[in-house]
C-alpha positions in Angstrom: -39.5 -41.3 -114.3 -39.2 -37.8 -113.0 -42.4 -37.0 -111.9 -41.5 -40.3 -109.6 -38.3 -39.3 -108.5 -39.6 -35.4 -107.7 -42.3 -37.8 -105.9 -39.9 -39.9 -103.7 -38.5 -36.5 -102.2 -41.3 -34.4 -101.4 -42.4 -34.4 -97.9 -45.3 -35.4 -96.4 -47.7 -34.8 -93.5 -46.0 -37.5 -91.6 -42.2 -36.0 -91.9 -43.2 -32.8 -91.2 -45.1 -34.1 -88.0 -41.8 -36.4 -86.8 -39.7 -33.3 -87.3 -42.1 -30.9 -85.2 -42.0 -34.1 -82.4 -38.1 -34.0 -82.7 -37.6 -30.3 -82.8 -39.7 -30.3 -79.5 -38.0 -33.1 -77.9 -34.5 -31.2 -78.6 -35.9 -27.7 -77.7 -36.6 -29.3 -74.1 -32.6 -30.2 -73.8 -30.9 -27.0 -75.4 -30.3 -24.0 -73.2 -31.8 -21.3 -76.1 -35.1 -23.3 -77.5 -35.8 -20.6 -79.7 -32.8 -21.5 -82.0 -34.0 -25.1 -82.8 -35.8 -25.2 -86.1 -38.2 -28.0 -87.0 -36.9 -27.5 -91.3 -33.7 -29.0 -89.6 -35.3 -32.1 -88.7 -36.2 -32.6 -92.3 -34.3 -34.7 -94.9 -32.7 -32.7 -97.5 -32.3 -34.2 -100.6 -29.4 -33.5 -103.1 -29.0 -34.4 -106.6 -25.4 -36.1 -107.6 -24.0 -36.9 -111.4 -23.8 -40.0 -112.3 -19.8 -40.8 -113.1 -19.7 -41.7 -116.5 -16.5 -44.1 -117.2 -14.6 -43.0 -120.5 -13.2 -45.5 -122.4 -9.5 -45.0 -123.4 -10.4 -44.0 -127.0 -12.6 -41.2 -125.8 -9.7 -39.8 -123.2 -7.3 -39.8 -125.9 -9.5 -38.1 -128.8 -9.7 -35.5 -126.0 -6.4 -34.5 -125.2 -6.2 -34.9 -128.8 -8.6 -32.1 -130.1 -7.3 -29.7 -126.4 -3.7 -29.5 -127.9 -4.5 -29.4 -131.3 -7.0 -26.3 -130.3 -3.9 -25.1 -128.2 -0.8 -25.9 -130.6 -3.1 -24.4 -133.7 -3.2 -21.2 -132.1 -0.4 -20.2 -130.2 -0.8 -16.9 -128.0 1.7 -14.4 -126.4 0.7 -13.3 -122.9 0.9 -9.6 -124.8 -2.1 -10.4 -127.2 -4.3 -12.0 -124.1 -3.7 -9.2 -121.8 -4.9 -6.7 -124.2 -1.1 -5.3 -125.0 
C-alpha cells in the first residue's frame, strides 16, 4: 500500500512538461521572467494525520493517569529551577 501511495505522488514526464508549458506561458506576462520557476507549477504533495476519534473512556483514563502523574509528585518552582 505504500509503494502505491509513494506511486500516486511522484511526477512524471507529462507534469513536468505541463509545468515547463505553464512556466513559459506566465514568464511571457510577468515583467522579471527570470523569477518564474517551472518546480512552482508542480503539485506538491503533503502528508496529513488521520484524526483518530477517542471514545469517552479513553479521554477520561487520560486525564486520569496526567493528574495522578502530577498530584503523585508535587514540585516547588525551587526544585525545577535548579534552587
Amino acid at each position: 500500500m505504500e509503494f502505491l501511495e509513494c506511486e500516486e505522488q511522484r511526477h512524471t514526464k507529462e507534469d513536468y512538461y505541463s509545468a515547463l508549458i505553464a512556466s513559459e506561458i506566465r514568464r511571457s506576462w510577468v515583467k522579471d521572467a527570470y523569477k518564474v520557476k517551472t518546480d512552482s507549477f508542480l503539485i506538491k504533495w503533503v502528508k496529513k494525520k488521520m484524526k483518530v476519534n477517542k471514545t469517552k473512556e479513553d479521554i477520561t483514563m487520560q486525564h486520569k493517569l496526567f493528574w495522578g502523574v502530577v498530584l503523585a509528585n508535587p514540585m516547588s518552582k525551587n526544585k525545577r529551577a535548579g534552587k
